[in-house]
C-alpha positions in Angstrom: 0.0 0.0 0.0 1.5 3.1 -0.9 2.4 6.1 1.6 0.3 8.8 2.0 1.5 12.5 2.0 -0.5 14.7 3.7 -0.9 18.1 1.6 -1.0 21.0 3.7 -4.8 20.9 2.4 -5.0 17.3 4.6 -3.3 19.1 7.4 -5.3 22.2 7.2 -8.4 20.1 7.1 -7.8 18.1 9.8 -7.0 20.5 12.3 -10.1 22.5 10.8 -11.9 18.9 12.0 -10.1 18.7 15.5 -11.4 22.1 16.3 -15.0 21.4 15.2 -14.7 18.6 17.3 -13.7 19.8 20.1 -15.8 22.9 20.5 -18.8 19.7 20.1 -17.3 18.8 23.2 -17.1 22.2 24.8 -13.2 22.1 24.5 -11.3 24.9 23.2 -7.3 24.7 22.5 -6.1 28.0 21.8 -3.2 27.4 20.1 -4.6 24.7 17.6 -3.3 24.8 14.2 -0.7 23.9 11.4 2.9 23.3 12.9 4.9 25.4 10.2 8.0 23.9 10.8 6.6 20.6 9.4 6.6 22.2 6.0 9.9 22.7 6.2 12.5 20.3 4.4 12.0 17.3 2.7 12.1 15.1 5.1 9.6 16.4 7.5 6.0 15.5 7.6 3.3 18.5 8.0 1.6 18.4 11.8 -1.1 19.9 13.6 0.1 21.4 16.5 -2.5 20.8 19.3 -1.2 23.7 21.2 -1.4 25.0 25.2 -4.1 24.4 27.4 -5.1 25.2 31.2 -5.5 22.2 33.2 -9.3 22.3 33.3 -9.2 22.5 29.4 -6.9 19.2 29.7 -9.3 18.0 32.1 -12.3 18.5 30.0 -10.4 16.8 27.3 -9.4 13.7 28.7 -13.4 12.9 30.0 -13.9 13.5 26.6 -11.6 10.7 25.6 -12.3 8.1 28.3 -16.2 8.6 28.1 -15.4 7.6 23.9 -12.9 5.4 24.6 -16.1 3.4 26.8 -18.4 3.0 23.3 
């Protein structure tokens, strides 16, 4: 199966989808986006950078998890 490459249209997307998630949940990660470094080189592999949260954000976010993790 061949590798897939994101485009920075994949990784744009997908943080676009992470957000829109999240704010679903009542979560909010300030910092979300495209980690621009990723671009860089030909080696590297585009991210999305989840960014900085308070604790009760990271709170929030792991109930989130566990109570999906339970389906």
């Amino acid at each position: 199966m061949p590798i897939h490459h994101p485009t920075p249209d994949d990784v744009h997307d997908s943080a676009e989808e992470l957000r829109t998630a999240l704010k679903d949940n009542g979560i909010t990660l300030p910092s979300l986006g495209v980690d621009l470094p990723g671009f860089a080189g030909s080696y590297a592999v585009p991210l999305v950078a989840l960014g900085n949260c308070n604790a009760d954000t990271a709170r929030k976010l792991a109930e989130v998890l566990r109570k999906a993790a339970v389906r």
